[in-house]
DOMI-763492 format. One record per residue (C-alpha): residue in three letters; x, y, z. Coordinates in steps of 0.1 Angstrom, whole numbers, padded with zeros to 4 digits, always signed. Layout:
<atoms>
AlaXYZ...
</atoms>
This chain:
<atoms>
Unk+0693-0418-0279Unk+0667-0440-0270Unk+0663-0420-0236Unk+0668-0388-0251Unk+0634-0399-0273Unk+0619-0410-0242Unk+0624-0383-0224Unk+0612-0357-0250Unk+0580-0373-0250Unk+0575-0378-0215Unk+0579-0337-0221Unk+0554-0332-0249Unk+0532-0351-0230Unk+0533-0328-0198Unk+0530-0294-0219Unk+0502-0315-0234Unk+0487-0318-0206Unk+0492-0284-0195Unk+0474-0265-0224Unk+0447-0287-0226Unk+0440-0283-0187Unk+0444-0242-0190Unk+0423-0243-0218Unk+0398-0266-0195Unk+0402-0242-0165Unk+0395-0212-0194Unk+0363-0225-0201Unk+0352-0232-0169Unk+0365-0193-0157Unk+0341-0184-0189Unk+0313-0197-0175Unk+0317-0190-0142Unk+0319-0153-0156Unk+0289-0162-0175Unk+0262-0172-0147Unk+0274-0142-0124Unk+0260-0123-0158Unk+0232-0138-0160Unk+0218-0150-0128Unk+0187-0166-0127Unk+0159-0157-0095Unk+0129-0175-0081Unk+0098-0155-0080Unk+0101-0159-0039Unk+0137-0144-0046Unk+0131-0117-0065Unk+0095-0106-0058Unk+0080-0119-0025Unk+0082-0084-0004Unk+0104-0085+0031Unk+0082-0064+0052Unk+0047-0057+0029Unk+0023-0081+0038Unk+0017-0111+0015Unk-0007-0143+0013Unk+0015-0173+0014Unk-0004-0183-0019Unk-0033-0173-0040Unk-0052-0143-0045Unk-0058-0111-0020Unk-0075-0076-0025Unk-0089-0053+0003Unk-0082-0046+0035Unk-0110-0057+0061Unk-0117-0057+0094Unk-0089-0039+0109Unk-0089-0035+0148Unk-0064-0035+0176Unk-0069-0060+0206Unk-0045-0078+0234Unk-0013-0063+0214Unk-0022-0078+0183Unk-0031-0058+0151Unk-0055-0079+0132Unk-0055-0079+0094Unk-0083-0094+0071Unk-0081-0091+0037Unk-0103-0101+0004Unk-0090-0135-0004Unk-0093-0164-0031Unk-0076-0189-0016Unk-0083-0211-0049Unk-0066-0194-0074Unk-0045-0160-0081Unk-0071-0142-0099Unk-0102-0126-0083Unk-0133-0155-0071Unk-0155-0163-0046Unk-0143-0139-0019Unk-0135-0150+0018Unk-0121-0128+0042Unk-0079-0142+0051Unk-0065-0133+0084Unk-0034-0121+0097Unk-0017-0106+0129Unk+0010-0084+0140Unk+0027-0071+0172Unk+0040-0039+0154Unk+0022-0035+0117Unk+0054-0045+0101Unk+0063-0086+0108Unk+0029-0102+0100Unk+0023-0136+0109Unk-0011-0156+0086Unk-0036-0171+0104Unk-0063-0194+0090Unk-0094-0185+0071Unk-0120-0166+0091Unk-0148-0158+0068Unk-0166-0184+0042Unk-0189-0177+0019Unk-0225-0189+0026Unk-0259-0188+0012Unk-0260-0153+0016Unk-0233-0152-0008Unk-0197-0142-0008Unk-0178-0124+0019Unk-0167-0089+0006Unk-0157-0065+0027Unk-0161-0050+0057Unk-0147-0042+0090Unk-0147-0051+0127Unk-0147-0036+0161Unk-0146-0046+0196Unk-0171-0039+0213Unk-0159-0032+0245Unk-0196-0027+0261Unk-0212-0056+0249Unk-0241-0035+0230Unk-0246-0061+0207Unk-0247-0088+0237Unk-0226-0114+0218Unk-0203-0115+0245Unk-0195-0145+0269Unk-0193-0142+0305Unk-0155-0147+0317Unk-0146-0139+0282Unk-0128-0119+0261Unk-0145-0086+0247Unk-0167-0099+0212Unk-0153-0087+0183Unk-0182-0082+0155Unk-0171-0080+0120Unk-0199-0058+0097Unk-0193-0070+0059Unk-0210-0074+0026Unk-0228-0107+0015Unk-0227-0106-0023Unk-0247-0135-0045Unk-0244-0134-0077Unk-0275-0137-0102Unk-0284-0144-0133Unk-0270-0128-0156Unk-0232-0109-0163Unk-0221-0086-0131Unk-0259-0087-0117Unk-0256-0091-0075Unk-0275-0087-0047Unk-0257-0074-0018Unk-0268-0071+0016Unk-0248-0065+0049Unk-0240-0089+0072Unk-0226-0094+0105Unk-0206-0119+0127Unk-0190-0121+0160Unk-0161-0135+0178Unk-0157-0146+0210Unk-0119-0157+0209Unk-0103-0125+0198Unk-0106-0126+0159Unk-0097-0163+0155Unk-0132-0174+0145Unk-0168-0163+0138Unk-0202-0172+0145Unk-0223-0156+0115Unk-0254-0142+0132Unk-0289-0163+0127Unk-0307-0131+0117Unk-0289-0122+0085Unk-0282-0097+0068Unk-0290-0070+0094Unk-0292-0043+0058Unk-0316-0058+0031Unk-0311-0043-0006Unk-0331-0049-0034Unk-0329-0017-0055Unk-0290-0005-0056Unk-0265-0028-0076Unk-0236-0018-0058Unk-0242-0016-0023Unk-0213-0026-0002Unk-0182-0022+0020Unk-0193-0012+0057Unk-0171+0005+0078Unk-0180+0013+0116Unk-0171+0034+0141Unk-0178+0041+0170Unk-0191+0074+0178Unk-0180+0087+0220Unk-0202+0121+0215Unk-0233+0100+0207Unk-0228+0071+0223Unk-0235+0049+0193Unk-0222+0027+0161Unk-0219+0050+0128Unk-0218+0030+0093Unk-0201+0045+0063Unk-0214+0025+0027Unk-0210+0030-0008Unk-0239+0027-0027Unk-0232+0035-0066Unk-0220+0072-0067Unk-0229+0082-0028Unk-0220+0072+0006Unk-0246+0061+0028Unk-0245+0071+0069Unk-0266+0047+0093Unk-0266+0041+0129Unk-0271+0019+0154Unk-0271+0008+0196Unk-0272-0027+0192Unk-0248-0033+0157Unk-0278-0057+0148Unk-0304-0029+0137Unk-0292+0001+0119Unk-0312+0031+0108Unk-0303+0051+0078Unk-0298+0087+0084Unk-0278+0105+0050Unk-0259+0106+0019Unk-0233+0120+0007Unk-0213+0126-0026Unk-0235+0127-0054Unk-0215+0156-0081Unk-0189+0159-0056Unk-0152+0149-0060Unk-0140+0122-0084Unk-0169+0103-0103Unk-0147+0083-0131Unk-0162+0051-0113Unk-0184+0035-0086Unk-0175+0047-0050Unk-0159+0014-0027Unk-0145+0012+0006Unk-0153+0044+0025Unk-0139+0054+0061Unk-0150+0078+0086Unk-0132+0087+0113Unk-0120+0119+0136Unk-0088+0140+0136Unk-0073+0168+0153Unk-0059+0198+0133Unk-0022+0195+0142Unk-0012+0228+0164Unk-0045+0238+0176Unk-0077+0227+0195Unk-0097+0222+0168Unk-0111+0185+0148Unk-0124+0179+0115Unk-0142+0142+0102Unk-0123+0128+0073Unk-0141+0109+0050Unk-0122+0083+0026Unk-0138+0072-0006Unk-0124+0049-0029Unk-0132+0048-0068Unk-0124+0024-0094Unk-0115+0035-0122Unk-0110+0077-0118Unk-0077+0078-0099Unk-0056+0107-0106Unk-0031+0084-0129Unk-0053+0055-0141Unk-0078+0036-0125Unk-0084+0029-0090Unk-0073+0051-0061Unk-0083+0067-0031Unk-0097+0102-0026Unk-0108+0122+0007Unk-0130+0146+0020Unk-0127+0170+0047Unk-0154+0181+0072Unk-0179+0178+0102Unk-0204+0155+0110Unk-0232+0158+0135Unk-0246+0123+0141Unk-0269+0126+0110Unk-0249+0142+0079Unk-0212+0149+0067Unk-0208+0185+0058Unk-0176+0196+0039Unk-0157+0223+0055Unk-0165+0258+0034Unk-0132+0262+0029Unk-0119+0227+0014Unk-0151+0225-0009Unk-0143+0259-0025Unk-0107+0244-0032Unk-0123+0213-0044Unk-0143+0226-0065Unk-0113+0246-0084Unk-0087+0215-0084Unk-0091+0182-0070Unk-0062+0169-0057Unk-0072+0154-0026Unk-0055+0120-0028Unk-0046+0093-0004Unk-0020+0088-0025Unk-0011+0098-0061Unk+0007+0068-0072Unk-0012+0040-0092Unk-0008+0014-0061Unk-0028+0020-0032Unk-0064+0015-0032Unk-0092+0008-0011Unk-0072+0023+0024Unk-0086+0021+0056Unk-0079+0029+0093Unk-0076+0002+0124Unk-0111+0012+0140Unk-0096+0014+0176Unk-0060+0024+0170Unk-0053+0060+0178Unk-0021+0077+0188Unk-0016+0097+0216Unk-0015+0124+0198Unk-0045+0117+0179Unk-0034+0104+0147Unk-0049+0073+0129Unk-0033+0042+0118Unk-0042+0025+0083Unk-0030+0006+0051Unk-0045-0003+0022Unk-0041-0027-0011Unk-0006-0021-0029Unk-0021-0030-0066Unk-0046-0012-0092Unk-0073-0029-0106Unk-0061-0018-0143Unk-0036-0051-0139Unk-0042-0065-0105Unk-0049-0099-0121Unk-0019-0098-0147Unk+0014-0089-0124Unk+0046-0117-0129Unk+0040-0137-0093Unk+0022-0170-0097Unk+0020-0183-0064Unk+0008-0153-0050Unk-0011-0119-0063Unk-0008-0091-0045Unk+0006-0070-0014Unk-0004-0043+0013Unk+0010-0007+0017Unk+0030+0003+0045Unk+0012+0007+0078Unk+0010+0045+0076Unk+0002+0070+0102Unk-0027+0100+0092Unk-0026+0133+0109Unk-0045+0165+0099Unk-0026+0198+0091Unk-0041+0230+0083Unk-0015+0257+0064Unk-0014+0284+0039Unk-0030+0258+0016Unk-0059+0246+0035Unk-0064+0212+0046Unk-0039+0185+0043Unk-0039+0149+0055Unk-0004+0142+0058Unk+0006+0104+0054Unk+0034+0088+0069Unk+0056+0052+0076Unk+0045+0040+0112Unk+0070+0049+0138Unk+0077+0007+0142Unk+0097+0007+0115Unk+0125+0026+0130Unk+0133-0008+0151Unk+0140-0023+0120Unk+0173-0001+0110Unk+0205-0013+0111Unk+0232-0003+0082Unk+0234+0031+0080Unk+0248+0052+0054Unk+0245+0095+0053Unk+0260+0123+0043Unk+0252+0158+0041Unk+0261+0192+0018Unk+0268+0171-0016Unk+0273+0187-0047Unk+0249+0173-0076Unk+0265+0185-0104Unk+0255+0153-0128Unk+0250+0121-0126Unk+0258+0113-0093Unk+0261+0077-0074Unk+0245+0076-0038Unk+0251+0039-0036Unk+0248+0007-0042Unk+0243-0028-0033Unk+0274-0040-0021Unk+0273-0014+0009Unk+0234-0015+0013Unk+0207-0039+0000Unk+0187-0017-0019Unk+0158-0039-0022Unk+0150-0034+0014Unk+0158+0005+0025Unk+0140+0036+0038Unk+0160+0067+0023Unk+0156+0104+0038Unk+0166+0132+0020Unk+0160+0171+0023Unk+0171+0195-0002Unk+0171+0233+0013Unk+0157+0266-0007Unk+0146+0246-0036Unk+0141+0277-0059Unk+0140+0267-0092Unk+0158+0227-0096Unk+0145+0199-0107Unk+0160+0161-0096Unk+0161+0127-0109Unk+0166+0096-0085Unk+0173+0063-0105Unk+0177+0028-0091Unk+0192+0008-0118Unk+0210-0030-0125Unk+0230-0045-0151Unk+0202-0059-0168Unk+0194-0022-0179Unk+0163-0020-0157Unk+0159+0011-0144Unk+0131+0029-0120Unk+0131+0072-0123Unk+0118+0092-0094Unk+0121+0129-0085Unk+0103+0169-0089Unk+0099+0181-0124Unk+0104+0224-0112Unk+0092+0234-0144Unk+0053+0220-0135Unk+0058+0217-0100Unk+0048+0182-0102Unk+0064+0150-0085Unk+0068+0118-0108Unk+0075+0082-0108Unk+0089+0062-0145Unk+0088+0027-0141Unk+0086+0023-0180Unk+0118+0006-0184Unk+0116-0011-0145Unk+0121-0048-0162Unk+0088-0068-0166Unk+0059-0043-0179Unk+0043-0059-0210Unk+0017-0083-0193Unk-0004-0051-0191Unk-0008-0025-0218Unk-0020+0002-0186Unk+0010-0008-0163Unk+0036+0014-0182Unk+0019+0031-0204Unk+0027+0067-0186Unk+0045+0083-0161Unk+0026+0089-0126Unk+0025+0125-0118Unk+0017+0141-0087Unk+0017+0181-0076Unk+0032+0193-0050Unk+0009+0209-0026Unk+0030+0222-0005Unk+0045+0261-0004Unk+0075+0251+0016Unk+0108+0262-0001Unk+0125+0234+0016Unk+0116+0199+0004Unk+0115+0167+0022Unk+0112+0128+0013Unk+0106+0095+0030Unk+0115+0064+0006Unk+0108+0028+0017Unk+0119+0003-0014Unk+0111-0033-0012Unk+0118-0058-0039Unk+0090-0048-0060Unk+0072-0016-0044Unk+0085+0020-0042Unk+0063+0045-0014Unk+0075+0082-0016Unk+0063+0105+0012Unk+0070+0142+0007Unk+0063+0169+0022Unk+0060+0153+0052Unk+0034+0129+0039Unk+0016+0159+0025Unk+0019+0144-0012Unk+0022+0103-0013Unk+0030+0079-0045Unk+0032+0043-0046Unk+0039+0021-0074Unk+0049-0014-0080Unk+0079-0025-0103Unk+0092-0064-0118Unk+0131-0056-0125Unk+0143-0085-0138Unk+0174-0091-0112Unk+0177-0066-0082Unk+0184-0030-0088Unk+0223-0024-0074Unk+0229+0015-0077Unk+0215+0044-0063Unk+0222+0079-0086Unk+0208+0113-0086Unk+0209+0136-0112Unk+0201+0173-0119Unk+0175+0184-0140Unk+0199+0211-0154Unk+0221+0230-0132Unk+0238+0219-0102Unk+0222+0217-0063Unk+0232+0212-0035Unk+0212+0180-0018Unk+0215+0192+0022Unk+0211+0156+0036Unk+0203+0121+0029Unk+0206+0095+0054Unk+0197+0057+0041Unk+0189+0029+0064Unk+0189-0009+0052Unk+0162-0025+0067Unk+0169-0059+0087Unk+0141-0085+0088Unk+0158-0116+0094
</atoms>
């Protein structure tokens, strides 16, 4: 009896045991279940971009003072290295073999008693016209940029230009003794020099924005510079003061012929809310820019000529040297808008750059068209590949999704043949219920990007408070796109780069799923091809 006791308890004991360790191993499964739910991310995690160029810390605006030299792209950029909001500006540094993997590089420009360093750009000056180059030396690189001192009062500057050279290849400058080689005591906002150089006439040609024009100068020597014309005043966009201009040459794709592009940034008066990037189409003599007859008549009926129609890219500009074979240019520009720049959900960091992008000149039915496209260097960087061809889009259709591609770094191409009368919706979406809308509304011909419910949108009251619209230009009846995601930026090129948005987004985990929908009846979407993008 005694062991028939003992041995009942010893058995009560063990089943005991047993519930109270399922029950353990339960709640453990539970929350286990639980953090795969609700993951948390670092802001390196979740935001810092793979491939868009990004300060290691602290604040960054503007391009400046891109040229190509020795295999090296060189990148400077408006920086704070203090803080992540706008300040005293210096001009950072960074290089690249391929416009794609960029590498920082220490501070190159301080501010000094002139002021501030805004921006600018550089050349090389291959002659030696301005004679700051050393014997036995590298080629002098002179940067041309803006010296901006603040005086008494709220937003009253002076701003002069100023120049430095280089006699290491970009590394460091020697700010020249007779400074600044522009004086300025009349126009508030007088700034942003870009240079070129000019093969007909044998010279240096300055684009700079002065209020609501751009001013032309030239110059032998890069030291003195002689002013010679404006431009803009009434023409174009005028919601705010004109920034960041470029001039530069392009052949019209298909023929023998050239027209001078003029970009001209404004801030605010973009096509969706503040700043953005408008440009002009024409010929220039060596004195004045002259719009072609037939682009100013379309301007004057509709202006849409925009770098891009998305609220992210602003103050673009081209490497000064870097030219294709074929002619085309080579540029980026600033992936933020000054309606939030200051208020976006990174901390350690504020702000990215676009996509290097490629710039070609086409001349169709519809006039004039700068067509804007990912640089060719990218391509190296495929490696899982998913396409397909001929799919039915009947409704809401999944493409993909994140366990067969990481959608967070991916350049999609799709085409959609004899697009009569169909609208389409792309969505990227997670379980968090973020979601980020893209596609062609048929009905007003216009393209569109909804990053209202993307994740993080209420530090700003202007970051979702509409969705970007763009029309499209083009008469094709087939239409084309080039996507590049990553992290926290979407670029859309269609049309061949003939219409262009980009727009920033803060889902709050990665999106996982790829869908397309119809805007009412079914389509057929002829081909779409989607590459993850390996940067490891």
């Amino acid at each position: 009896m005694k062991i028939f006791k003992k041995a009942n308890l010893i058995l009560m004991l063990l089943v005991l045991s047993f519930l109270i360790g399922c029950k353990g191993n339960k709640s453990q499964n539970n929350q286990n279940d639980e953090e795969s739910v609700n993951v948390s991310y670092s802001e390196e995690e979740l935001y810092r971009p793979n491939f868009h160029f990004t300060p290691k810390k602290a604040w960054m605006n503007d391009p400046n003072g891109m040229f190509y030299y020795n295999g090296y792209y060189h990148l400077y950029f408006q920086y704070h290295p203090d803080s992540n909001v706008w300040g005293p500006m210096h001009w950072g540094h960074a290089i690249s073999t391929d416009m794609i993997s960029w590498v920082e590089q220490p501070i190159a420009l301080y501010p000094d008693e002139l002021g501030t360093i805004f921006s600018g750009s550089a050349v090389v000056d291959i002659g030696n016209t301005s004679g700051f180059g050393a014997a036995s030396k590298a080629a002098p690189i002179v940067a041309i940029y803006t010296s901006s001192k603040q005086l008494e009062g709220d937003d009253n500057w002076k701003q002069t230009q100023s120049i430095a050279y280089s006699q290491d290849e970009g590394k460091t400058f020697i700010k020249y003794e007779n400074n600044p080689v522009i004086d300025n005591d009349k126009i508030k906002d007088f700034r942003d020099p870009k240079v070129t150089w000019d093969e007909e006439r044998n010279k240096w040609v300055m684009v700079l924005a002065a209020g609501d024009k751009i001013m032309f100068y030239d110059s032998k020597d890069l030291k003195k510079w002689n002013l010679l014309s404006d431009f803009g005043q009434g023409i174009g966009g005028h919601g705010g003061v004109w920034e960041c201009p470029d001039l530069f040459k392009l052949p019209v794709l298909g023929t023998n012929e050239s027209k001078w592009v003029l970009f001209v940034s404004i801030n605010p008066g973009g096509p969706n809310g503040g700043s953005a990037t408008q440009y002009f189409i024409g010929d220039f003599d060596g004195t004045t820019f002259t719009m072609d007859k037939e682009f100013e008549t379309s301007l004057n009926k509709k202006h849409n000529y925009w770098i891009d129609f998305g609220r992210d890219n602003y103050a673009g500009v081209t490497w000064s040297n870097a030219t294709r074979k074929d002619g085309s240019k080579l540029m980026l520009g600033w992936m933020s808008n000054w309606d939030y720049a200051q208020k976006v959900p990174t901390e350690a960091w504020r702000s990215a750059m676009t996509i290097a992008r490629e710039v070609q000149l086409q001349k169709g039915d519809n006039g004039y068209r700068l067509l804007f496209n990912p640089v060719k260097e990218l391509a190296s960087y495929r490696s899982t590949k998913y396409k397909k061809a001929n799919i039915t889009i009947k409704g809401d259709t999944k493409l993909i999704d994140s366990g067969a591609i990481d959608l967070a770094r991916v350049e999609i191409k799709f085409n959609i043949s004899n697009l009569i009368d169909e609208g389409f919706t792309f969505n990227l979406t997670n379980k968090q219920g973020d979601s980020l809308a893209f596609g062609y509304n048929h009905n007003d011909k216009n393209f569109f990007v909804d990053r209202r419910k993307s994740g993080k949108i209420d530090f700003s009251e202007k970051f979702a408070d509409r969705i970007s619209t763009a029309p499209r230009t083009s008469l094709n009846k087939d239409l084309s796109g080039t996507i590049i995601i990553d992290k926290t930026s979407i670029e859309i090129f269609f049309d061949n780069g003939e219409t262009v948005m980009t727009e920033i987004f803060f889902p709050n985990a990665p999106f996982e799923k790829l869908s397309i929908k119809p805007k009412a009846q079914e389509f057929i979407l002829s081909k779409i091809e989607i590459n993850e993008l390996n940067f490891n």
